[in-house]
N, C-alpha and C positions, 0 to 999 in steps of 0.2 A: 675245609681239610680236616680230615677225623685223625687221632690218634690211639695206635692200637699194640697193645706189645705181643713180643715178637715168641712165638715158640717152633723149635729147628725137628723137623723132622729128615732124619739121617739119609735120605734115599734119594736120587736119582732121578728126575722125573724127566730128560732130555724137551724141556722148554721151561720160558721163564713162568712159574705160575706159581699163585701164591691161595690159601684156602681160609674161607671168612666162614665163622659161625651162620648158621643158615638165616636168625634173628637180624643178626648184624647187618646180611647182606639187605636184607630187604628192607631193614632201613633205610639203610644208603641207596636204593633202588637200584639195587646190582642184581645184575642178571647171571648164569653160569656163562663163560667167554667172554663178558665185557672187558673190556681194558681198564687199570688203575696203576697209577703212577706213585712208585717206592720211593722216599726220602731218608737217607738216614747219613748224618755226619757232612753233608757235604755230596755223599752219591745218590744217583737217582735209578730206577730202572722203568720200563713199563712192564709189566705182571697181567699172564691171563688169571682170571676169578676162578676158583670152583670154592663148591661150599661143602658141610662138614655139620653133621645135625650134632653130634657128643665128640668130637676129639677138641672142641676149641671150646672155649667160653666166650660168654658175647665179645669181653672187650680185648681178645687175644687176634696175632694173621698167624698163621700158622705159612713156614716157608721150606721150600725144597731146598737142597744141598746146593744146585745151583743157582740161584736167588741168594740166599743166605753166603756166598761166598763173594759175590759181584757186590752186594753190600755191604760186608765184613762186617753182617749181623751177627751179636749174639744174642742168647735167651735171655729174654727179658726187656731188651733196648725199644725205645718207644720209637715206630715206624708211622712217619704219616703218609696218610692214604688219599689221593685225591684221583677220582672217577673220569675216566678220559673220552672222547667222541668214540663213536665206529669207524674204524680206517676206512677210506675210499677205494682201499687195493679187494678189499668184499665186492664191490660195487662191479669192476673189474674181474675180479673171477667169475661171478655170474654171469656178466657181459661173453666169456670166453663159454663159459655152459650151454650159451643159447646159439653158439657157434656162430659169435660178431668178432669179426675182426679185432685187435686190440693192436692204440698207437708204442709207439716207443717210449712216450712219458709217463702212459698206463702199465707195461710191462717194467720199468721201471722201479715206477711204485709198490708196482708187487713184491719185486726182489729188495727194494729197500726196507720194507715191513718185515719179508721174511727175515733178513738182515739184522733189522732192530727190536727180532722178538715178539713182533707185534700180532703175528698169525699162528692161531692152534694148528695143531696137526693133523685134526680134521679139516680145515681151512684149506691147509698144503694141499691135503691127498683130494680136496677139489678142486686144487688148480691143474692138480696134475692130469688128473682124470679127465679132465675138459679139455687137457693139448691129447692124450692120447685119443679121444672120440672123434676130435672136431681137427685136430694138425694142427699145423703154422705154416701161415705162408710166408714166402720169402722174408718179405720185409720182418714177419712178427721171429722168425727164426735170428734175425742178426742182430734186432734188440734186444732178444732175449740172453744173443752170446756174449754182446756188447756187458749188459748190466752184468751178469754172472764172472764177465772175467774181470768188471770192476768194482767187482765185490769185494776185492782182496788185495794183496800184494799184485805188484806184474813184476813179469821179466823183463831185464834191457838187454837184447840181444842186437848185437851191430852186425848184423850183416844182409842181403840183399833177400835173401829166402830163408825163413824160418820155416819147420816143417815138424808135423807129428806126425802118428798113425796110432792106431785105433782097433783093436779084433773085439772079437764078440764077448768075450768074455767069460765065466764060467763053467770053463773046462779044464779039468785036473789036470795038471801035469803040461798047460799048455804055455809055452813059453816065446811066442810070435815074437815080442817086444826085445826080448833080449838078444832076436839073430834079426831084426830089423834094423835096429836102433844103430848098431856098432855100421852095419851093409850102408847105412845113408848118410851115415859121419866121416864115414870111408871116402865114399864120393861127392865130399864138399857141403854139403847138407847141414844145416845150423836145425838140428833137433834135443832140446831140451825136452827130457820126458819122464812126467810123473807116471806113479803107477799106485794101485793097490796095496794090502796088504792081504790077507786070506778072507774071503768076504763069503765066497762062494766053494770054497775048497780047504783042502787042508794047509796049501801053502801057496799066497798070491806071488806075481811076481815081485815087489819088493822084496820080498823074504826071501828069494832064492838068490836074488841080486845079492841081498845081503851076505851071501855063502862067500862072491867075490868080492866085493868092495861097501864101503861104507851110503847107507843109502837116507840117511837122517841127515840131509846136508840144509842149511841155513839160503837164502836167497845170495848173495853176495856170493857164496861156496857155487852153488849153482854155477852162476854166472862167469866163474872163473874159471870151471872145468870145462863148462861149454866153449868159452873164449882159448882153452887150450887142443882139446880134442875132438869140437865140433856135435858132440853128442854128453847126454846124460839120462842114467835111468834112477830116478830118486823115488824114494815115498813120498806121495804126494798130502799125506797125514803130517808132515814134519813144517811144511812151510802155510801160508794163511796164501795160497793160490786158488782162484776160483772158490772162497769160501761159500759161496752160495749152493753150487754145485754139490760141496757134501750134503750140505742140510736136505737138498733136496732129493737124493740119493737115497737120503737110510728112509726118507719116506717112499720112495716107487719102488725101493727091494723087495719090501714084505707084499707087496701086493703086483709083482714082477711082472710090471707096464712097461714091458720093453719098447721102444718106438719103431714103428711098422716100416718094412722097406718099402721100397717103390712096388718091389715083387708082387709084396703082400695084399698091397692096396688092389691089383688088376684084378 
């Protein structure tokens, strides 16, 4: 286990990832994207590698805002480093590239890495790529919804039919969800319903919800609106529901891999 102290740089990097003098690394025979496991106080994290020829000196890790906040490092505290395997969920996203079916304990894996920060963002936009080329069949589609919705919180909704719905999404000004949601609550219908916030437009549906009512509600809140009026239309940025789902989300936006209909395939 090596020790290396700590310098913060201020910005953002949206994953866990930590940066070694380029010396250092090859000491340690670290690769760029190997994994290495953060200690400091008591917390631990797993860290992707990149390296850094002149902002670090050999015996510094240089950490993003995110890293640096999960460990409640500051500049200077000695962080030790110890060099982690290749996750098996790689092994598994290749397997999905060569378009082989994947089981439920492999899709799993995948979502638990994505989960526990374990896969670059290049990693992602291969896995993603690989369901958009190749699909999911039945079975790889209900594990995949399985892991995702227990990636997070759930809802305990009591009653015999739970129900969503779904439109295409962005289009300005379009507001399906809002004359669906109240029409299925109406007629008995148990639909709790996250939504967006401006992703794709100047103002998603949460934000205009938010013009009527309060849309930043807690799980329990939920649940009680629901158990009174059979429907809600919440931000689904406000509670940890399907947290996988996001992650995987702001990686197929920018590269707008929407999933193919039935139509499309003929």
């Amino acid at each position: 286990m090596t020790q290396l102290k700590t310098k913060i740089f201020e910005v953002e990097q949206g994953q866990n990832e930590c940066i070694l003098n380029t010396v250092t690394a090859m000491q340690l025979g670290l690769s760029i994207y190997d994994r290495v496991q953060l200690k400091l106080k008591g917390k631990q994290i797993v860290a992707i590698v990149d390296f850094s020829h002149q902002a670090l000196a050999p015996d510094e890790i240089g950490l993003f805002e995110e890293v640096a906040k999960l460990l409640e490092a500051q500049a200077g505290d000695l962080i030790s480093l110890e060099s982690l395997q290749r996750p098996m969920s790689l092994d598994y996203i290749k397997k999905k590239l060569d378009n082989k079916m994947l089981s439920q304990k492999e899709i799993h894996s995948i979502i638990q890495d994505l989960m526990h920060e374990n896969l670059s963002s290049t990693e992602l936009a291969a896995f993603i790529t690989a369901i958009y080329i190749n699909g999911l069949s039945m079975d790889e589609t209900i594990a995949l919804t399985n892991a995702i919705a227990q990636s997070g919180d759930m809802l305990k909704v009591d009653h015999a039919i739970v129900v969503s719905e779904h439109s295409i999404g962005g289009v300005a000004g379009d507001r399906v969800s809002m004359l669906l949601v109240p029409l299925m609550a109406s007629l008995g219908l148990r639909i709790p319903k996250t939504a967006a916030r401006a992703i794709s437009s100047a103002s998603g549906t949460s934000d205009a919800m938010e013009v009527l009512a309060p849309v930043s509600l807690t799980v329990p809140q939920i649940e009680s609106v629901v158990q009174k009026t059979n429907g809600c239309l919440v931000w689904g940025g406000a509670v940890r529901l399907a947290s996988a789902d996001d992650k995987l989300i702001k990686i197929r936006n920018p590269l707008r891999l929407d999933p193919k209909s039935e139509y499309q395939k003929l």
